[in-house]
C-alpha positions as CSV (number, residue, x, y, z in Angstrom):
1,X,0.0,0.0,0.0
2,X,3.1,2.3,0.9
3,X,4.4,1.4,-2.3
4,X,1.4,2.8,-4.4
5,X,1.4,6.5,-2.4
6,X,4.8,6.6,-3.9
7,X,3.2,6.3,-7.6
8,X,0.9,9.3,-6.9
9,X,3.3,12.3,-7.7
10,X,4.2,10.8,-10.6
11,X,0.7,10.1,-11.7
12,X,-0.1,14.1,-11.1
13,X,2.9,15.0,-13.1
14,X,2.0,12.6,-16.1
15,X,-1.6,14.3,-16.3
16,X,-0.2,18.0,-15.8
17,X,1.6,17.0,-18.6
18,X,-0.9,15.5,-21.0
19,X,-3.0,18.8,-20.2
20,X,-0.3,21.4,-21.0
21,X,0.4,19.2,-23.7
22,X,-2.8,19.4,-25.4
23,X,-3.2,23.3,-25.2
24,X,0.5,23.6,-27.4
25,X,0.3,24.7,-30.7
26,X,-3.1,26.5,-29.5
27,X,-3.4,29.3,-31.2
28,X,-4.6,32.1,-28.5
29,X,-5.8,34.6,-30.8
30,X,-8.4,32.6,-32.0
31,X,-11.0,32.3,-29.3
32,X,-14.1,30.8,-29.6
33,X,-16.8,33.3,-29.2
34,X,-20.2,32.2,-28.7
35,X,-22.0,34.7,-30.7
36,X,-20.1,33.7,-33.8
37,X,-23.4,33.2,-36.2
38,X,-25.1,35.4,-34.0
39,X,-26.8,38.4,-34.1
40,X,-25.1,41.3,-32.6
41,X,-26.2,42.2,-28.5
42,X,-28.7,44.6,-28.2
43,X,-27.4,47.9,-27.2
44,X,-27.8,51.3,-26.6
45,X,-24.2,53.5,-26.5
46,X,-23.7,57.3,-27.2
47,X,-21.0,58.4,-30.0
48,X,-17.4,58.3,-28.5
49,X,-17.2,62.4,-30.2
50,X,-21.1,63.1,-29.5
51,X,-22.4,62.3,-26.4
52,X,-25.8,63.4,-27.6
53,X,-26.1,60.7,-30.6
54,X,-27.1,57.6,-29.3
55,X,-26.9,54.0,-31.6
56,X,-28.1,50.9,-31.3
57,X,-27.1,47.6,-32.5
58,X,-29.1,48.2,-35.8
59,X,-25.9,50.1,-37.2
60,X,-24.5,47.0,-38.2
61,X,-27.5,46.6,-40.0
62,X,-25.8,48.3,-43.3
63,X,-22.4,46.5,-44.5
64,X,-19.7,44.6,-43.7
65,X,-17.5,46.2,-41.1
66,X,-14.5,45.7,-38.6
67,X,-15.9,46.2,-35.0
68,X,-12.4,47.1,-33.1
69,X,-11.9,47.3,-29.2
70,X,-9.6,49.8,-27.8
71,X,-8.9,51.7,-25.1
72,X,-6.2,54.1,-24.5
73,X,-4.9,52.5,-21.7
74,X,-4.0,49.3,-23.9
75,X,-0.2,49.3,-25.2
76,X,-1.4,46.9,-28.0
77,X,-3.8,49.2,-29.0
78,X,-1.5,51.7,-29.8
79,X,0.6,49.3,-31.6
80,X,-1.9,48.5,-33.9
81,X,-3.4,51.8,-34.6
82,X,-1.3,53.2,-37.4
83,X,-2.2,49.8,-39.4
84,X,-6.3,50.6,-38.7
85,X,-5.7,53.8,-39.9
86,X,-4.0,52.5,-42.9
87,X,-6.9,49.7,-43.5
88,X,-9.2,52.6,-43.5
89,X,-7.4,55.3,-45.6
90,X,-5.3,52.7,-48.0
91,X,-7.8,49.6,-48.2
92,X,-11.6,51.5,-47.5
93,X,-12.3,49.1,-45.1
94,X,-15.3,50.6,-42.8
95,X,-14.2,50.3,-39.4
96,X,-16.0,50.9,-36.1
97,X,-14.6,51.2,-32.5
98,X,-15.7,50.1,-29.5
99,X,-13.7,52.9,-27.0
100,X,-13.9,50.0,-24.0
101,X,-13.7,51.5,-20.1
102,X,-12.2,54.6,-20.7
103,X,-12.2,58.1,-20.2
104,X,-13.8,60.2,-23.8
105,X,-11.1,62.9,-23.2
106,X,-8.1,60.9,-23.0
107,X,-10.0,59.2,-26.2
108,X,-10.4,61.9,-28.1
109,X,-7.2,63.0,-27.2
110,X,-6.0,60.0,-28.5
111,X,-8.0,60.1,-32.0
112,X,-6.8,63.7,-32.4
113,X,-3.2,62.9,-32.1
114,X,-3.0,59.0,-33.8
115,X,-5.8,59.7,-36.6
116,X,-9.2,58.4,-36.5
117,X,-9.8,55.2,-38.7
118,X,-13.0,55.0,-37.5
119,X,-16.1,55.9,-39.5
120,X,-18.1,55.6,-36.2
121,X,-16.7,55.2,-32.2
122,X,-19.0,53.7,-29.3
123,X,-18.4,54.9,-25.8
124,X,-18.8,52.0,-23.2
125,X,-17.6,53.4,-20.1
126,X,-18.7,50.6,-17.7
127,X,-17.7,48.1,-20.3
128,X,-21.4,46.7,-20.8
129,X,-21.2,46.3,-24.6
130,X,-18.0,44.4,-24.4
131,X,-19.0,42.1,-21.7
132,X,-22.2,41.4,-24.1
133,X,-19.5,40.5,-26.7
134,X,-17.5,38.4,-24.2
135,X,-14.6,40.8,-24.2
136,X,-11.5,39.8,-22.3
137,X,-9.5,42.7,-22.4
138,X,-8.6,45.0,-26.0
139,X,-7.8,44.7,-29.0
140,X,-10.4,42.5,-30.3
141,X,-11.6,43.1,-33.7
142,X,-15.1,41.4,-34.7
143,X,-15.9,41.0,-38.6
144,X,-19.7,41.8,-38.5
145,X,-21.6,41.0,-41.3
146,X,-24.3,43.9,-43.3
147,X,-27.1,41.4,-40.9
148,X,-25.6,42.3,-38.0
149,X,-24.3,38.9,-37.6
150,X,-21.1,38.2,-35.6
151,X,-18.9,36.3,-38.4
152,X,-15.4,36.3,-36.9
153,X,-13.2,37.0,-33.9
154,X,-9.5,38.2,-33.5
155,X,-8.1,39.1,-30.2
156,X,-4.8,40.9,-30.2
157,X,-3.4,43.2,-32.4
158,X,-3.8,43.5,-36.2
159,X,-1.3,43.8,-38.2
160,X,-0.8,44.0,-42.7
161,X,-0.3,39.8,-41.8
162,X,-3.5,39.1,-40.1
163,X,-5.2,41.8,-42.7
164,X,-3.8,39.4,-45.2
165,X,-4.5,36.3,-44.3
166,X,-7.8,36.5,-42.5
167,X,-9.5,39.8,-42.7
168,X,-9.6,40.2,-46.1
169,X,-10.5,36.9,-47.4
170,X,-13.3,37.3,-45.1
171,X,-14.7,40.7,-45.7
172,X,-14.3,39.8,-48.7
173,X,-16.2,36.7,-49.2
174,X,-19.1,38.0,-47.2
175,X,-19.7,41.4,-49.4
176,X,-19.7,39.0,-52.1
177,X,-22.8,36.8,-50.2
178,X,-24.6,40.4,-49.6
């Protein structure tokens, strides 16, 4: 019986193992999201630069557009901006921002200095929005389709690469379906 307690550490190493084993190779970008096929959440959010327009979740009822999470307190945010504002200027791809717990001065700040790739900016102070969306931190970029159906998920930055090899193909398969 001694004998066998003397088995059990290794046992616990051997299925630490197998279970770090199986999450190599994982690529973490590429969360599942459980509202991919899904309509948008409902919601109700005032213009990052107009506190006095309101939208709802109908304006992504139009075309096929980037949904981007940022906040100015995210490094990686900043890291990918100048290749958002280059997707917007270079490519015409219509982007829209989620601005996700932050403060609209230091936003606009932000926008003012970096250049604004957005055609349109949500504020979600308290976050609610990105919770909706299952939101773990920023960047996350959504493709939404001109339904308002969630089609795609990226979280981390986005760079010419993932434009590329993911975005594009995408965006442009679904303005094709339209």
């Amino acid at each position: 019986m001694k004998r066998l307690l003397l088995f059990i550490p290794l046992l616990l190493a051997v299925g630490l193992g197998v279970v770090l084993f199986a999450g190599i190779g994982k690529d973490k970008s590429a969360l599942e999201s459980a509202l991919i096929g899904k309509p948008m959440p409902e919601f109700e959010l005032a213009s990052l630069q107009n506190p006095d327009q309101r939208y709802r979740s109908d304006v992504f009822e139009q075309k096929v557009v980037l949904l981007n999470v940022w906040g100015t307190w995210c490094p990686s945010c900043r890291v990918e901006h100048p290749d958002l504002v280059r997707l917007a200027r270079d490519e015409g791809v219509p982007i829209y921002g989620l601005n996700y717990k932050d403060n609209r001065d230091a936003a606009l700040q932000w926008l003012d200095e970096l250049g604004n790739p957005y055609e349109l900016v949500l504020f979600d102070p308290q976050g609610k929005l990105g919770f909706d969306l299952g939101v773990y931190g920023a960047p996350e970029t959504y493709i939404i389709d001109s339904k308002g159906i969630v089609r795609f998920r990226h979280v981390g930055v986005v760079d010419n690469e993932l434009w590329e090899t993911e975005l594009e193909p995408r965006i442009r398969e679904l303005r094709e379906d339209s």
